[in-house]
C-alpha positions as a printed Julia matrix, in Angstrom:
246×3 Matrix{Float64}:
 71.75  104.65  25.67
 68.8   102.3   24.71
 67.05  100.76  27.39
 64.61   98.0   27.27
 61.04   98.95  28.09
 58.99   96.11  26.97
 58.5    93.02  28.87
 57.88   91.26  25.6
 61.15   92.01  24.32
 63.1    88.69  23.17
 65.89   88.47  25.11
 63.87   89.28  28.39
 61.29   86.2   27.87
 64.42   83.86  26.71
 65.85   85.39  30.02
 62.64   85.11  31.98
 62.07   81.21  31.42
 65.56   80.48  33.52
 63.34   81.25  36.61
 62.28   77.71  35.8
 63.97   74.74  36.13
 63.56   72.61  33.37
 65.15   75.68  31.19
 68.14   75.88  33.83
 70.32   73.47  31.68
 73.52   75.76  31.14
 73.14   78.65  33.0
 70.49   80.22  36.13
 69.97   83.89  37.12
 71.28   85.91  40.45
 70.2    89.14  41.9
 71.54   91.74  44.12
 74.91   93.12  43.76
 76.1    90.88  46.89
 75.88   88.01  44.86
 76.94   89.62  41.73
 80.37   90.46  43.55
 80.64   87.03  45.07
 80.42   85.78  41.54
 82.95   88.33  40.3
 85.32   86.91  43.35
 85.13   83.3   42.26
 85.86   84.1   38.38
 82.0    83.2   37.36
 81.11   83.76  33.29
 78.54   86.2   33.25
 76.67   85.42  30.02
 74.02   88.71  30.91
 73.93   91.54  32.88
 70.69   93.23  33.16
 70.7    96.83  35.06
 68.83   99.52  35.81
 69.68  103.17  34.52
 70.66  104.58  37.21
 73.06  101.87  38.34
 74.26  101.34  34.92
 77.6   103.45  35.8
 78.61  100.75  38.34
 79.31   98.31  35.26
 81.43  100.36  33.77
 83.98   98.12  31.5
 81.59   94.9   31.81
 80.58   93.02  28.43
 76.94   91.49  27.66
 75.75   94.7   29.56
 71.61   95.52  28.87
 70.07   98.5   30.98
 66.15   97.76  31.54
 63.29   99.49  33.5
 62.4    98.3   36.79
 59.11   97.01  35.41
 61.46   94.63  33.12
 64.3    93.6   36.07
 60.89   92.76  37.72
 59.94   90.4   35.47
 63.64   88.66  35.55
 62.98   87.53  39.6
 60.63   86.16  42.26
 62.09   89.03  44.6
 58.93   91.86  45.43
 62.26   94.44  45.64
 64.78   93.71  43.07
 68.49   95.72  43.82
 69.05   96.85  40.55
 70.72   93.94  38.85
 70.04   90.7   37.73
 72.65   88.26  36.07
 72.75   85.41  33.98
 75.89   83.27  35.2
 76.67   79.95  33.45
 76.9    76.67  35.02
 80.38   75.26  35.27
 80.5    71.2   35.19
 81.52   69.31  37.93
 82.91   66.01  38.59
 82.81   65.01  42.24
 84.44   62.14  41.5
 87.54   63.69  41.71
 87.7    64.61  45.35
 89.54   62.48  48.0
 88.3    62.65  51.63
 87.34   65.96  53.48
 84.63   67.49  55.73
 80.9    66.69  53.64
 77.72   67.97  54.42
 75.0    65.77  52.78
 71.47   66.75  51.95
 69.18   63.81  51.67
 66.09   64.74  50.17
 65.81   67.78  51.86
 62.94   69.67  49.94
 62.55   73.38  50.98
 65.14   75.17  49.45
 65.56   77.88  52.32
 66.75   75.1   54.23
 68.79   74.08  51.45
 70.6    77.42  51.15
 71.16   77.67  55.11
 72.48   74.51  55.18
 74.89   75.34  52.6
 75.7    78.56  53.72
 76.79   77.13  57.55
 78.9    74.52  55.93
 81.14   76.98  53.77
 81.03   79.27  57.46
 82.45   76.02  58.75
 84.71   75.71  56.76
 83.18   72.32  55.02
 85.22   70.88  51.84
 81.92   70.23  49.98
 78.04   69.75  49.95
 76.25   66.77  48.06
 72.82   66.98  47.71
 70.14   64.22  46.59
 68.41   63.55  43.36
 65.63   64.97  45.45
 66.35   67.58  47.16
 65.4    70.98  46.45
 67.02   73.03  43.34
 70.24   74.61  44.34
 69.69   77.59  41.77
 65.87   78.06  42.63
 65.66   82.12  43.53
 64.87   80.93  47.48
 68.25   78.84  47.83
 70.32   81.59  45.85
 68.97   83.92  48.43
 69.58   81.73  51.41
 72.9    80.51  50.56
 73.84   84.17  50.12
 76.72   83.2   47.23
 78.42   80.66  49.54
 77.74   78.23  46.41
 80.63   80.56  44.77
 82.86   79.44  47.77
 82.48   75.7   47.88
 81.94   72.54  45.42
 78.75   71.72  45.66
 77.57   68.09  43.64
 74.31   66.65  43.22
 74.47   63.23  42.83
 72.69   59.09  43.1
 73.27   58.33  47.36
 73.81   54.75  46.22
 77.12   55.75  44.55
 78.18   58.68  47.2
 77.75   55.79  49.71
 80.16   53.56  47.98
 82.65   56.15  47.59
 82.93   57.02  50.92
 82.82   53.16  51.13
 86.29   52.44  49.15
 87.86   56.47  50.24
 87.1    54.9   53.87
 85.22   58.36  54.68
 83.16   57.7   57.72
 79.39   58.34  57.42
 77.6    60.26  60.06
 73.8    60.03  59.65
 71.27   61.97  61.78
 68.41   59.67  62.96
 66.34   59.47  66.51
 66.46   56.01  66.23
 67.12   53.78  69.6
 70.71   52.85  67.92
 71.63   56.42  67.23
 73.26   58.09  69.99
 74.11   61.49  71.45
 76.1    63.81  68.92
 78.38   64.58  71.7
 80.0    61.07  72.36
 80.8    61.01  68.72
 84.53   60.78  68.23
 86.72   63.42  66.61
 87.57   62.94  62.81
 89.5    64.3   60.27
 87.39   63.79  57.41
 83.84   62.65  57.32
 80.08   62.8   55.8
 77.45   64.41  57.88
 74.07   63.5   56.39
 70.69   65.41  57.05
 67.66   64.01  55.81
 64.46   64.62  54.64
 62.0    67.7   56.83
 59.56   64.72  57.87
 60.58   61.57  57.07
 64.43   61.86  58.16
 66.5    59.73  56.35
 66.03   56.94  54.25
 66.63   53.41  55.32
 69.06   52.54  53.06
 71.05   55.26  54.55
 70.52   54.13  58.12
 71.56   50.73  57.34
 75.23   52.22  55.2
 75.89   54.72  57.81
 78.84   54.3   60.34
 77.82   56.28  62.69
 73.95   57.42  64.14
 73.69   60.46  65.93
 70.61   62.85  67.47
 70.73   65.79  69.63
 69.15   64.96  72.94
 66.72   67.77  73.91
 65.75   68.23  77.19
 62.69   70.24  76.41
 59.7    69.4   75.15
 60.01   69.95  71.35
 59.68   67.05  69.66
 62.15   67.73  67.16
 64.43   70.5   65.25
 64.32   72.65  61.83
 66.86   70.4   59.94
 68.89   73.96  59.14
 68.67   74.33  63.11
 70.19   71.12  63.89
 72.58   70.72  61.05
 73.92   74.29  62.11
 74.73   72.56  65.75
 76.3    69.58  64.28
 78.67   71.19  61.95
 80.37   73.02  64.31
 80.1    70.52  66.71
 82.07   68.11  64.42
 84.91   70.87  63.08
């Protein structure tokens, strides 16, 4: 069995640049073998597997196979304590274009991608249809997200796309939008009314949403909190609205 000792080794720094984005154009990298059986679940290509030796026998049957040190695995992640495997998983295109109405979580310019990854990972435990995320919102396949969303992006369609044209689809499918605002015409996420299909929207950690997206919306709702906080993790209170609305 040859195993790959040197960090300088080809295929480990072509491997080693999909831990940044701008070289994420076809494929991105998980780790752990939680996520690597998630993947296996949902019928993900695995373009390589990278494993340590004494795990090796667990892939057993698997192609693109390449065992490595730890000192190599380490440089293939932003984790301080690897699991043992690390895989290169190609990106499969989307077309959100496709879908009719159903339950959407939207992510408007929400920039830290642990958020991100909770966010997504409550919606699939709800049950949500699909997630759209803004131009500028954090990178769905950054090592923090992966982690968060704990391989629920294996379970749901998730689309980034231009608000501007979500907005009009929901527009001509008739999909209600619900915004989150703590504006004086937003009300009380309790009094909202019960619908089949709709598009919750969580904006940005500071500046909330935008104002094109206030002014679109058909419906503005805040929690009321009787405290003294002045406001919620956007994770925290997305997690209370999506169940609240399922």
């Amino acid at each position: 069995m040859t195993i790959i000792t040197s960090k300088s080794n080809n295929l480990i720094k072509k491997t080693k640049k999909l831990l940044q984005k701008k070289y994420r154009k076809t494929s991105y990298l998980i780790e752990g073998w939680h996520l690597f059986e998630e993947a296996q679940k949902s019928g993900a290509t695995f373009l390589n597997i990278f494993v340590v030796e004494d795990m090796a026998e667990r892939l057993v049957g698997f192609e693109r196979v390449t065992v490595v040190s730890p000192e190599v695995l380490k440089e293939l992640t932003d984790s301080p304590a690897p699991q043992g495997i690390i895989v290169e998983v190609a990106l499969e295109k989307t077309d959100w274009t496709q879908l009719s109405t159903g339950r959407f979580l939207v992510l408007e310019d929400v920039q830290d991608p642990g958020n991100v990854g909770t966010m997504v990972r409550t919606a699939d435990a709800a049950g949500f249809d699909a997630v759209f995320l803004s131009n500028k919102s954090a990178d769905l396949y950054n090592q923090k997200t992966l982690r968060s969303m704990q391989g629920s992006h294996f379970h749901l369609p998730i689309f980034r796309v231009e608000m501007d044209s979500f907005l009009d689809f929901c527009r001509d499918q008739r999909q209600p939008v619900i915004a989150t605002t703590l504006s004086d015409q937003s009300v009380d996420y309790k009094t909202l009314p019960r619908l089949d299909s709709f598009a919750l929207v969580m904006g940005n950690e500071g500046q909330g949403i935008s104002e094109k997206m206030e002014k679109r919306a058909d419906y503005l709702a805040h929690i009321t909190m009787p405290g003294q906080a002045e406001s919620l993790n956007v994770a925290v209170a997305a997690g209370i609205l999506i169940f609240s609305l399922i």
